[in-house]
Structure formats: C-alpha cells, structure tokens
C-alpha positions in Angstrom: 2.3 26.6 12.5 -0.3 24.5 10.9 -0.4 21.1 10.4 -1.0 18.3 7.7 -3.1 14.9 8.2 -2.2 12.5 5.8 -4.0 9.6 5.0 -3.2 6.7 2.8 -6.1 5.6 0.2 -4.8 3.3 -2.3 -2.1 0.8 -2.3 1.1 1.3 -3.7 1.6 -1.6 -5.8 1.4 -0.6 -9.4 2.6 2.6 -9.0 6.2 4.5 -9.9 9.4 3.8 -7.9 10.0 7.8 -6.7 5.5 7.5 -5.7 6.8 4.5 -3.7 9.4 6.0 -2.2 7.5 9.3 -1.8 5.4 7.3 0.5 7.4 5.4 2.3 9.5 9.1 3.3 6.3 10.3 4.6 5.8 7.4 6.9 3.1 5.6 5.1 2.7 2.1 4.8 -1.0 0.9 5.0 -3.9 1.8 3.5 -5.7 4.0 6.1 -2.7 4.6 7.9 -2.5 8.4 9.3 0.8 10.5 9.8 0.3 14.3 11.3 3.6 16.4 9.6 4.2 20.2 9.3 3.0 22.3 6.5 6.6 23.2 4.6 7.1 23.2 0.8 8.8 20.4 0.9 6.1 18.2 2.6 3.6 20.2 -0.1 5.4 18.9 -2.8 5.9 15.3 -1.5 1.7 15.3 -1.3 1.7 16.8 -4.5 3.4 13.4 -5.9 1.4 11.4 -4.4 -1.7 12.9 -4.7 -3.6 10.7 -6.6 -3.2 7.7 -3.1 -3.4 9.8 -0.2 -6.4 12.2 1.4 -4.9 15.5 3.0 -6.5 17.8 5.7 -5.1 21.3 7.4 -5.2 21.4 10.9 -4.2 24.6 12.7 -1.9 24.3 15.8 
C-alpha cells in the first residue's frame, strides 16, 4: 500500500473552521510539520480540503 507525506505550508489562521479542523484530524499543527498516513479516499479528500496549506508526496511501501 502506498503512502502519503504531508507537509504543512501555511498557517491556519485566517482560514475556515472545517480547513482548521481538517488539519488538526490529520495531525498537523506547525508549519513544516510532516505526518506519513495511508493513501485511502478518505485521507485523499481530507488533502483535497486543505490543499491550498499543505504540500503532498507518494511514497510507495
């Protein structure tokens, strides 16, 4: 199963309530914080919310 890196870019402040809380479900506090989670729809669509604060690479396990 392959893998997502997720990296925080921008700060939160500023942005929606459900982008903050998007976040903070993925683990992400800190700009240039990293969390490693599994590709699932789910976490695809989480990203996808968020998209515009965080940098994504696939990693294959």
């Amino acid at each position: 199963m392959s893998k997502l890196i997720i990296t925080q870019r921008k700060s939160v402040i500023g942005a929606k309530a459900n982008q903050r809380a998007t976040m903070l479900s993925l683990g992400l506090r800190k700009i240039r914080q990293t969390v490693e989670k599994d590709d699932t729809p789910q976490i695809r669509g989480m990203v996808h919310t968020v998209r515009h604060l965080v940098t994504v690479e696939e990693v294959n396990s």
